[in-house]
MDTraj code that builds the backbone (N, CA, C; nanometers):
import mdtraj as md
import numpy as np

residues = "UNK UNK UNK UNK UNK UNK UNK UNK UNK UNK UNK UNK UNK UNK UNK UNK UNK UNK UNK UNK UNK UNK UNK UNK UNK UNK UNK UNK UNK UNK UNK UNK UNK UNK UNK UNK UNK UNK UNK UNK UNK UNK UNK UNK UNK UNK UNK UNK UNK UNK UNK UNK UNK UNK UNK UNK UNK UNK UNK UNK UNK UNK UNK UNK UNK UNK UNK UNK UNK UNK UNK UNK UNK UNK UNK UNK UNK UNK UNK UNK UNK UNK UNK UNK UNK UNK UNK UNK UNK UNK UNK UNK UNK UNK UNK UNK UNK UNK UNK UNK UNK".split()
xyz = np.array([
    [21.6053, 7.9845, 25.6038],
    [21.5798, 8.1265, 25.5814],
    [21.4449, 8.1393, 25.5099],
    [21.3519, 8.1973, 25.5439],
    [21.1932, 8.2363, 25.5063],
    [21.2439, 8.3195, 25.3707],
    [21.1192, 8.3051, 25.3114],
    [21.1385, 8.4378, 25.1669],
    [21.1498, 8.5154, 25.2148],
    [21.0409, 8.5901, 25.3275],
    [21.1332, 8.7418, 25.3254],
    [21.2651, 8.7421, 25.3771],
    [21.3180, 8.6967, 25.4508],
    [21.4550, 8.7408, 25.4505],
    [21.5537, 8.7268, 25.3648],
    [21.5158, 8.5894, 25.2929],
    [21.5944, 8.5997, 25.1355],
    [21.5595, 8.7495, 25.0633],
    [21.4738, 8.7963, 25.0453],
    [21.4195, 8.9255, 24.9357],
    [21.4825, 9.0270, 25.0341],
    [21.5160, 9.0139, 25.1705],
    [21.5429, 9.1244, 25.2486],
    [21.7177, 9.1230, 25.1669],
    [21.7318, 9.0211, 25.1869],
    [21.9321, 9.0161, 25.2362],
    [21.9694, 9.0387, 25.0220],
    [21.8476, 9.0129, 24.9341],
    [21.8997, 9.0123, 24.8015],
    [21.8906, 9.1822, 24.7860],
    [21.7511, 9.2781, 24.8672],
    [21.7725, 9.4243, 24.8512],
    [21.8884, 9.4787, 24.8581],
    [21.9183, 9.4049, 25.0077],
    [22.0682, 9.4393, 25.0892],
    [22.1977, 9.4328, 24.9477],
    [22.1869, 9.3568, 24.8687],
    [22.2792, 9.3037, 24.8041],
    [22.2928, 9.4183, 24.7027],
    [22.1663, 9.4547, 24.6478],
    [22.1522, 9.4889, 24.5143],
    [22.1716, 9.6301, 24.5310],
    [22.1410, 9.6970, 24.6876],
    [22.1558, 9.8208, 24.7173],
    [22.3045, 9.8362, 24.7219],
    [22.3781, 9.7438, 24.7579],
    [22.5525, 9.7974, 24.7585],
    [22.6073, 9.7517, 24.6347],
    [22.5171, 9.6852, 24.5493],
    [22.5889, 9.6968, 24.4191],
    [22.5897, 9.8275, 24.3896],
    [22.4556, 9.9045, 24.3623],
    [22.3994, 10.0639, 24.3376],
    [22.5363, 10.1340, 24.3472],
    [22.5136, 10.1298, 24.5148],
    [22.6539, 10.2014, 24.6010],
    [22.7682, 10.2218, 24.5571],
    [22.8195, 10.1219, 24.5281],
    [22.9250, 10.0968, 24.4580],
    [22.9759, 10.1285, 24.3529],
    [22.8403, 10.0892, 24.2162],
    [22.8740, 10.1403, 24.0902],
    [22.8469, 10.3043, 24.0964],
    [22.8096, 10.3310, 24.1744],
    [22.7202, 10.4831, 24.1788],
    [22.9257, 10.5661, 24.2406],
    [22.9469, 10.5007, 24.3544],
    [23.0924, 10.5534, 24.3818],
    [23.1819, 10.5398, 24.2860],
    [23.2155, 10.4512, 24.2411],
    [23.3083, 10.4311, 24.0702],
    [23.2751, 10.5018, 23.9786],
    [23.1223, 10.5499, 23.9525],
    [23.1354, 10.6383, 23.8436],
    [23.1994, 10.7626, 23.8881],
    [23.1267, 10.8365, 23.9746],
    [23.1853, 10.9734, 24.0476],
    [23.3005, 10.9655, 24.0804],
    [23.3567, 10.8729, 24.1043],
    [23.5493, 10.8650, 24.1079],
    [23.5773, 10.8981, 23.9383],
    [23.5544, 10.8118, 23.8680],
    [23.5851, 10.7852, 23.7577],
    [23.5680, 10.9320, 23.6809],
    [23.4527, 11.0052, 23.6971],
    [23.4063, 11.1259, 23.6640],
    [23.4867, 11.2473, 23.6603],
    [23.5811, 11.1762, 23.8144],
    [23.6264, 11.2895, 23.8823],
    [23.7564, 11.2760, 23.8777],
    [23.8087, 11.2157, 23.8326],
    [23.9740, 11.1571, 23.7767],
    [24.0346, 11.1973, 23.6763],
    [24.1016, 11.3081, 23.6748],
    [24.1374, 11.3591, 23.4763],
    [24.2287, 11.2639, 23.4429],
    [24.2406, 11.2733, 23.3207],
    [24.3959, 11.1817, 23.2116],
    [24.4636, 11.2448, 23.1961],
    [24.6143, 11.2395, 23.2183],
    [24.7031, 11.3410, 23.1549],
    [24.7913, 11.2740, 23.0422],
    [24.8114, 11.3050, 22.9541],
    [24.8403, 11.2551, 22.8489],
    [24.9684, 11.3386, 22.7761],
    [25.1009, 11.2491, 22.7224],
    [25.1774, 11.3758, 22.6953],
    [25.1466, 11.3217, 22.4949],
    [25.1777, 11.4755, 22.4476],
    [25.1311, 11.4988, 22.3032],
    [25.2345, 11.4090, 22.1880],
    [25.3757, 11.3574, 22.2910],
    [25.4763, 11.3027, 22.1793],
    [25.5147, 11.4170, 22.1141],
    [25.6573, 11.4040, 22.0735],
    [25.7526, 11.4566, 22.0193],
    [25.8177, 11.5905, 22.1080],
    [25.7474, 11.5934, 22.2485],
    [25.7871, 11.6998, 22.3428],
    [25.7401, 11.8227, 22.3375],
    [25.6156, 11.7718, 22.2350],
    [25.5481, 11.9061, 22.2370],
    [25.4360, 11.9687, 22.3874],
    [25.4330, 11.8481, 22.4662],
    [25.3471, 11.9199, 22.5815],
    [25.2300, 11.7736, 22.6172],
    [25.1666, 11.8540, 22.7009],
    [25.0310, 11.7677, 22.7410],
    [24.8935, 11.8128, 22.7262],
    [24.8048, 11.7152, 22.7540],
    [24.6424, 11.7225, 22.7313],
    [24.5928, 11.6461, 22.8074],
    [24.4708, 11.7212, 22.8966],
    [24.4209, 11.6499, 23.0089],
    [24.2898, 11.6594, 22.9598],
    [24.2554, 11.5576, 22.9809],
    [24.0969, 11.5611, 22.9860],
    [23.9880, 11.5216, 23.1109],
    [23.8843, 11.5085, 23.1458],
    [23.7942, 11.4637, 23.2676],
    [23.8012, 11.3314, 23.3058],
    [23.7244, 11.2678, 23.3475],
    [23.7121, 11.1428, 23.3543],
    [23.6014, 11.0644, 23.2637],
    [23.4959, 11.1530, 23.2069],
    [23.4528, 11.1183, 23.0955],
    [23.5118, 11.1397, 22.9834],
    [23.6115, 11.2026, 22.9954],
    [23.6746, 11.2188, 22.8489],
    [23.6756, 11.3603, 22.7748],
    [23.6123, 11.4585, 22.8307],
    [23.6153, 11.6027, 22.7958],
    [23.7279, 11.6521, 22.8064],
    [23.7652, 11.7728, 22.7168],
    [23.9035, 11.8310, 22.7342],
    [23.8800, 11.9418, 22.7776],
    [24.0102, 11.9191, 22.9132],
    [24.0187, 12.0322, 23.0082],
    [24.0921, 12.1175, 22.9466],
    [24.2486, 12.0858, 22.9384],
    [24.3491, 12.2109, 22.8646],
    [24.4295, 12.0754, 22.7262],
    [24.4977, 12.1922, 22.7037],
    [24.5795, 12.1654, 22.6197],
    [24.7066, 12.2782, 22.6353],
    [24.8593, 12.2109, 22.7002],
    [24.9609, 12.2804, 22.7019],
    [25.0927, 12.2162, 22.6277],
    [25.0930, 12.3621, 22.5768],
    [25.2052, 12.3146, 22.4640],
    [25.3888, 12.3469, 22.5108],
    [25.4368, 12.3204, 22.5129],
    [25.5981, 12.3385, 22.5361],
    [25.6296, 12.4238, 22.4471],
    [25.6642, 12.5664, 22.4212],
    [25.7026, 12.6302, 22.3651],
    [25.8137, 12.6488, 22.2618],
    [25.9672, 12.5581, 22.3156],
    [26.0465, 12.5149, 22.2707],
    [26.0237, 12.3903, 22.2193],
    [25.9460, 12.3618, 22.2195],
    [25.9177, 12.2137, 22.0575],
    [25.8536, 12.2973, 21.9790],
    [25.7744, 12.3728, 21.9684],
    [25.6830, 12.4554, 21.8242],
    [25.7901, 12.4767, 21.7350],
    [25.8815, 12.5401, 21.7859],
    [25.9478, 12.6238, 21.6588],
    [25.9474, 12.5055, 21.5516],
    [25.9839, 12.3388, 21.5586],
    [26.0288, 12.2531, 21.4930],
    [25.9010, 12.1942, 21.4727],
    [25.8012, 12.2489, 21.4514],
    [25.6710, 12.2111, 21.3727],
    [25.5793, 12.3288, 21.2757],
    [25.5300, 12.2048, 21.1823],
    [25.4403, 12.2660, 21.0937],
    [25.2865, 12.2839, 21.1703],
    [25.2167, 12.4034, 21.1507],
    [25.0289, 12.3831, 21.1606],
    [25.0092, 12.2630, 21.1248],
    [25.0330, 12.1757, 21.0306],
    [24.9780, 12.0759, 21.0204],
    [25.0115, 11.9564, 21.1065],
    [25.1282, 11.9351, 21.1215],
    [25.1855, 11.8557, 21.1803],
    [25.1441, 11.8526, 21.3462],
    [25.1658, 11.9905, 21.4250],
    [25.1146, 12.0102, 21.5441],
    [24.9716, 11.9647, 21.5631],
    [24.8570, 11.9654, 21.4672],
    [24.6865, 11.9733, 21.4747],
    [24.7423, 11.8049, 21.4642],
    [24.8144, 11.7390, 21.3874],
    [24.8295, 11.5962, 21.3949],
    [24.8231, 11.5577, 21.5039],
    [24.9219, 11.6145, 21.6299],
    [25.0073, 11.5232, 21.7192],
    [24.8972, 11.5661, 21.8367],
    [24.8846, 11.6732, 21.8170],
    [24.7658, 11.7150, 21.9167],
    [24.5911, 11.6640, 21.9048],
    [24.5623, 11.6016, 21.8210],
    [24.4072, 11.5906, 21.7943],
    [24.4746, 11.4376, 21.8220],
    [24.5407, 11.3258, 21.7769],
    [24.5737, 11.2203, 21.8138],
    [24.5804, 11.2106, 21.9732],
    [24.6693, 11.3006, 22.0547],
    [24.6542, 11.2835, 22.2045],
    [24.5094, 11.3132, 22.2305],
    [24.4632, 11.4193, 22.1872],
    [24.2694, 11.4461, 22.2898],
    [24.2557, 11.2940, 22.2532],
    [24.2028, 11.2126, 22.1091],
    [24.1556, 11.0964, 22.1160],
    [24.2005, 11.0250, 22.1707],
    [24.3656, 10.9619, 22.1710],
    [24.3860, 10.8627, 22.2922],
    [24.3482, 10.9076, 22.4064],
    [24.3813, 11.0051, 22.4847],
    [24.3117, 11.0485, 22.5897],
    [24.1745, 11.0582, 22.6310],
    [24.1179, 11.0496, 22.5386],
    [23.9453, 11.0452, 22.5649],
    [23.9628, 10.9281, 22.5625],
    [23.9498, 10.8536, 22.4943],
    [23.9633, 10.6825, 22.4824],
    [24.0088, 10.6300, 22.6382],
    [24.0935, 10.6508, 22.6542],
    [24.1555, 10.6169, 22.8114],
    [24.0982, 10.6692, 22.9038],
    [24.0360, 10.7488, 22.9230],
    [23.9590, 10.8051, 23.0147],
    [23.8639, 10.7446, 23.0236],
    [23.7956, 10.6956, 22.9296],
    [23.6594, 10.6504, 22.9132],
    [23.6603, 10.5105, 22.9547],
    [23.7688, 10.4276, 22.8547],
    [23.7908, 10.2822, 22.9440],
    [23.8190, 10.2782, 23.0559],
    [23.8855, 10.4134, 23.1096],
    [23.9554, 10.3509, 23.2514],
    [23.7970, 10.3891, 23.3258],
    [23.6929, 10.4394, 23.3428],
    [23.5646, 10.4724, 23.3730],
    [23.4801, 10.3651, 23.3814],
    [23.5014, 10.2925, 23.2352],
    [23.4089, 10.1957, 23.2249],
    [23.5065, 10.0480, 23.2961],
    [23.5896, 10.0216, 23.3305],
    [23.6910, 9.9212, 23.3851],
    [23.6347, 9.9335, 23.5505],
    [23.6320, 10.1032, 23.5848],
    [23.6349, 10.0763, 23.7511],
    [23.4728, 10.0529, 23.7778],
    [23.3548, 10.1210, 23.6890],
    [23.2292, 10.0721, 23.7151],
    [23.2319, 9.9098, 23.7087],
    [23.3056, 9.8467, 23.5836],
    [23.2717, 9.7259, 23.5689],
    [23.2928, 9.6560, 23.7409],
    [23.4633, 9.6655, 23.7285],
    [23.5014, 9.6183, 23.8993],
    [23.4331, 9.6210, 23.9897],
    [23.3529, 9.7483, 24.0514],
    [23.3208, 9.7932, 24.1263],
    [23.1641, 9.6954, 24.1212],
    [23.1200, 9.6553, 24.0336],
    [22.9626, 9.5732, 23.9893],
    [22.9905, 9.4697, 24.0468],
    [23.1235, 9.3955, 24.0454],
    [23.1854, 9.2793, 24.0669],
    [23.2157, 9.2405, 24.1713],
    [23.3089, 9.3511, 24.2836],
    [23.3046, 9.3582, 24.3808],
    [23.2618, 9.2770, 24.4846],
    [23.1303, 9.3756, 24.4701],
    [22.9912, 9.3629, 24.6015],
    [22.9552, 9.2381, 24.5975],
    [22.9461, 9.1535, 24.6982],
    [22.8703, 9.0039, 24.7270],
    [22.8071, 9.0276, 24.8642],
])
top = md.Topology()
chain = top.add_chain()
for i, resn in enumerate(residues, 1):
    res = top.add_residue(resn, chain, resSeq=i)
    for name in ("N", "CA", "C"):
        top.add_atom(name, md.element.get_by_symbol(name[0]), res)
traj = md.Trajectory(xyz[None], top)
């Protein structure tokens, strides 16, 4: 095989890595988390980067919470949920790098 076709077939290579990681992010982007809050108070979704979409609460669990207690159980789910969103983002780019040969 001549250099150029080595430098041809390594473009080839490096362009479907691109491809690839470029498709995993925009999946990943585009994938929300749903996350439930514990104690039956509801769920929290966020993006695939980790932004928060909603926050829904179960109506019949409030009565059996404090303001404080609820801002607990609820600010704990957005962070695990961002957290998970974000690894699971950075897991499918990684894969997706790995992939391509």
């Amino acid at each position: 095989m001549t250099g150029e076709e080595q430098l041809y077939h390594l473009a080839k290579e490096i362009d479907a890595r691109v491809a690839a990681v470029e498709k995993a992010a925009a999946l990943g982007d585009s994938t929300p988390t749903l996350l439930n809050i514990g104690a039956g108070l509801g769920t929290v979704t966020v993006d695939g980067s980790g932004g928060l979409v909603s926050v829904d609460l179960a109506r019949e669990a409030l009565a059996g919470q404090s303001g404080t207690s609820l801002a607990g159980h609820v600010l704990r789910a957005i962070t695990n949920a961002e957290s998970a969103a974000k690894t699971r983002r950075k897991t499918m780019i990684d894969e997706a790098s790995r992939e391509v040969r």
